[in-house]
N, C-alpha and C positions, 0 to 999 in steps of 0.2 A: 735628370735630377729627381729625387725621391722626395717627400713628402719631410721626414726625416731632418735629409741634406737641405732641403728651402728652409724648413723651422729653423735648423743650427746656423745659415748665414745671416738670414733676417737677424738672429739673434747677437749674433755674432758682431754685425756692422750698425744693432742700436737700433734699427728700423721696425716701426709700426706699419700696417698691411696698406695705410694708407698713405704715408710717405714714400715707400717702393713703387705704390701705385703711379703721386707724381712725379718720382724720379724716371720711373719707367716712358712716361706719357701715357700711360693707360687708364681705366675706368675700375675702383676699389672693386667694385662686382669682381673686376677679372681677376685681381691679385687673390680673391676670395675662392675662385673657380681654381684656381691654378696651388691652392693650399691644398684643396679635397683631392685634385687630379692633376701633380705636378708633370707627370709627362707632356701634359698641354701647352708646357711653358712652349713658347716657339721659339726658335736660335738666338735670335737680338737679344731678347731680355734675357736667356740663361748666359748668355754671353755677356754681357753686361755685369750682370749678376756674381759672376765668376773673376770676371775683371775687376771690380771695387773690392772683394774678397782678398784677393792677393794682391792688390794694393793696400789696404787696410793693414795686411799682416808685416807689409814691410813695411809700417809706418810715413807709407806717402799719402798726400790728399787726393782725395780721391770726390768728395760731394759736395756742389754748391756750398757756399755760403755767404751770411746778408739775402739769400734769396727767401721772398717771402713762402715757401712753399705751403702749395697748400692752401694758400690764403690770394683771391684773387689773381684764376691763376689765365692769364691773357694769354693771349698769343706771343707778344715777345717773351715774358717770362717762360712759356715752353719753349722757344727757340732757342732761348738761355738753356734751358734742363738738359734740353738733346746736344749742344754745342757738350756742354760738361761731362756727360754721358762718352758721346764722341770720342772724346779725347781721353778719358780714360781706358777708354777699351784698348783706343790707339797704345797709349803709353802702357799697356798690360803687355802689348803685342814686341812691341820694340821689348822693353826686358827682358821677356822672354826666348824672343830672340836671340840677344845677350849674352842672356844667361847660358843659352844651348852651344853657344861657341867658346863656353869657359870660362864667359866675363870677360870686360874689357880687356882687352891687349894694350893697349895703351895708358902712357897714366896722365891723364888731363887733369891741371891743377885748376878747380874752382871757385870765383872769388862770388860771394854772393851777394856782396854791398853791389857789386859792379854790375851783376847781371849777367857774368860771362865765365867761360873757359877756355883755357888758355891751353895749346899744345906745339910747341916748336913755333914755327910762320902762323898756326894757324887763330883762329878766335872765334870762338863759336858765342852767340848774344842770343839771351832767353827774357821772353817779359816772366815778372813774376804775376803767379793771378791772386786773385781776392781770397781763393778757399788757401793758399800755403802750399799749390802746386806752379806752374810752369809751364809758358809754351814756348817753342823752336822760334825764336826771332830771322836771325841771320845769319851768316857765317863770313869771314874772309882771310884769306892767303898775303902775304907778302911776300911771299916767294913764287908764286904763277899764280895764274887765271884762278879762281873756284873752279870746281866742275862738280857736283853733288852726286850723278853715278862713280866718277871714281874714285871719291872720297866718302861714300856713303856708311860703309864699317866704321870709318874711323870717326863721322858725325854721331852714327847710334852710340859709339863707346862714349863718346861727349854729355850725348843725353842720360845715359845710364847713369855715370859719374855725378853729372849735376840732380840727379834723382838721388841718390845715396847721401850726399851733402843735406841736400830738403830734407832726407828724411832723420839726419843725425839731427842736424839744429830743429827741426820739432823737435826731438824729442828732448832734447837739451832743452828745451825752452819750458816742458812739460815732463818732467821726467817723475812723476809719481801718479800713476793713474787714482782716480777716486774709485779706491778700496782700501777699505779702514785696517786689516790684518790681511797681506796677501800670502802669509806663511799658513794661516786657519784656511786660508779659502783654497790652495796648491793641496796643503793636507783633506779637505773635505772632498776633490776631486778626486785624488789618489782613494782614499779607504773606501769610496762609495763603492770601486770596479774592482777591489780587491778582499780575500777574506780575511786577511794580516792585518790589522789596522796598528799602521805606526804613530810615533810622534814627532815632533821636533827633530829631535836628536838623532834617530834616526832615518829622518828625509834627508836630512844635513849628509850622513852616513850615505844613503843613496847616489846623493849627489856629486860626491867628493872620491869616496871610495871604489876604484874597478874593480876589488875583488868584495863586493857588498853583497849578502844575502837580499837583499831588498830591488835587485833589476826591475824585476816584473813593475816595480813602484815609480823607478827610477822612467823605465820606458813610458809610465801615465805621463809623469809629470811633464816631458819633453813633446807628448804627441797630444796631450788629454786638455792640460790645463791652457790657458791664453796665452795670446802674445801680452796683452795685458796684464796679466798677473805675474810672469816671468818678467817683467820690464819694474812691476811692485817688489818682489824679490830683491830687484840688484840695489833698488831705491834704499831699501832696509836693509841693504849689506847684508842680507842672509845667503847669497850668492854673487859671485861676479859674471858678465858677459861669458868671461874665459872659460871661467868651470862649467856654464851651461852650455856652449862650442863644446869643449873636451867632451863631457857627459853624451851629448848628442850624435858625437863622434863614434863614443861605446856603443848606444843603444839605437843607431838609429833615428829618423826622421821620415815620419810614414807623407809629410807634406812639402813641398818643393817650396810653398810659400814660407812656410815656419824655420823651414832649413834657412832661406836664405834670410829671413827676419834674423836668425841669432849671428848668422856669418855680418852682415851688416853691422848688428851692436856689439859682437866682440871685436871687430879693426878686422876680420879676416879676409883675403880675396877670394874671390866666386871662384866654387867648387872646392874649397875645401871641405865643407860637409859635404856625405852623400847620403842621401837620401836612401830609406829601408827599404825600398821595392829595387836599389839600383847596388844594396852593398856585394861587396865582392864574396864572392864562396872563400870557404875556410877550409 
């Protein structure tokens, strides 16, 4: 990880050098050493690091909260930090997973009042936690035994599923991030990396249009700007989920997290965007 890539996630996931520090369990000095000479990061925390990241991007929880961070910070309170840590990394892993076999194959209905999902005989039960993520409760059969190696694919698709619900009702619940014009803030990213500087009407044009002069703009706005501010876009009806799928579909998706953040908010099933390091030759 470069010096760079730490500044853009720090920044990225909201964090101050001293809040990573106690999300990491480490001492500020180190977070501080590891800004000057990010190759020093060692596995855990780039891994960690990389996991709240694309958690973040898909709109799942990913960090403590109610926890005093930072402030009095005890033994159990780190036991708390590393527990949530944990589980994140875990649940980066599982999606991931997931995701590389296509996305679920199954389609497990979600009930979120309930705590559970539901697949034919089966019933997979999840606690809900404090931050607005989710752990594995229990699972059970009416039709045979459980046996969890050889139901295992089909409990990860359970968790995937109940992951994609979490993260629609966040954002249904929050659906306008705090930024005040996210059309000035999409166009301020776009003109800064290009020499064309458009406006409105033509980022719209970008967006909408596949035979558009304006790609190079087109491909900022998908790979450049936030998940955040493409999430203030649809708020403001200056784009829908759809058009930015479609769009993403012409120009690419340089990030696997961002690809599947927009497949998530437009309804689509995993893999229907691919990703610009994986699109097919022409």
């Amino acid at each position: 990880m470069e010096r760079s890539e730490l500044r853009a996630v720090l920044s990225e996931l909201g964090l101050t050098q001293s809040e990573v520090a106690a999300l990491l369990s480490v001492d500020e000095r180190t977070v501080r050493r590891w800004a000057d000479d990010p190759v020093r990061i060692p596995g855990p925390a780039e891994q960690a690091l990389r996991a709240w990241l694309r958690l973040h991007r898909l709109g799942l929880a990913w960090k403590p909260e109610d926890l005093p961070i930072g402030e009095n910070d005890t033994q159990e309170l780190a036991k708390q930090i590393a527990l949530y840590r944990q589980h994140a990394i875990e649940l980066d892993a599982l999606l991931r997973k997931v995701e590389a076999r296509g996305g679920p194959q199954t389609p497990w209905k979600v009930d979120l009042d309930a705590h559970q999902a539901t697949l034919g005989h089966m019933t997979v039960h999840f606690y809900p936690l404090p931050n607005g993520g989710f752990s594995p409760a229990m699972y059970r059969r009416s039709d045979q035994p459980p046996d969890i190696e050889r139901d295992r694919s089909l409990l990860e698709d359970a968790y995937a599923c109940i992951a994609k619900a979490l993260a629609y009702e966040r954002w249904k619940r929050n659906p306008k991030p705090n930024i005040n014009d996210p059309v000035a803030t999409a166009l301020s990213a776009v003109n800064t990396s290009t020499p064309i500087e458009i406006d409105r009407t033509q980022l719209r044009d970008a967006i909408v249009n596949p035979s558009t002069r304006y790609r190079a703009q087109a491909r900022l706005l998908i790979n450049e700007v936030s998940a955040n501010v493409l999430a203030g876009l649809v708020a403001r009806k200056f784009v829908t989920w759809k058009e930015l799928a479609d769009l993403a579909k012409r120009v690419g998706v340089d990030s696997d997290g961002k690809a599947a953040f927009i497949r998530n908010m437009a309804g689509l099933p995993l893999g229907e965007l691919v990703p610009a390091g994986n699109q097919p030759s022409r």
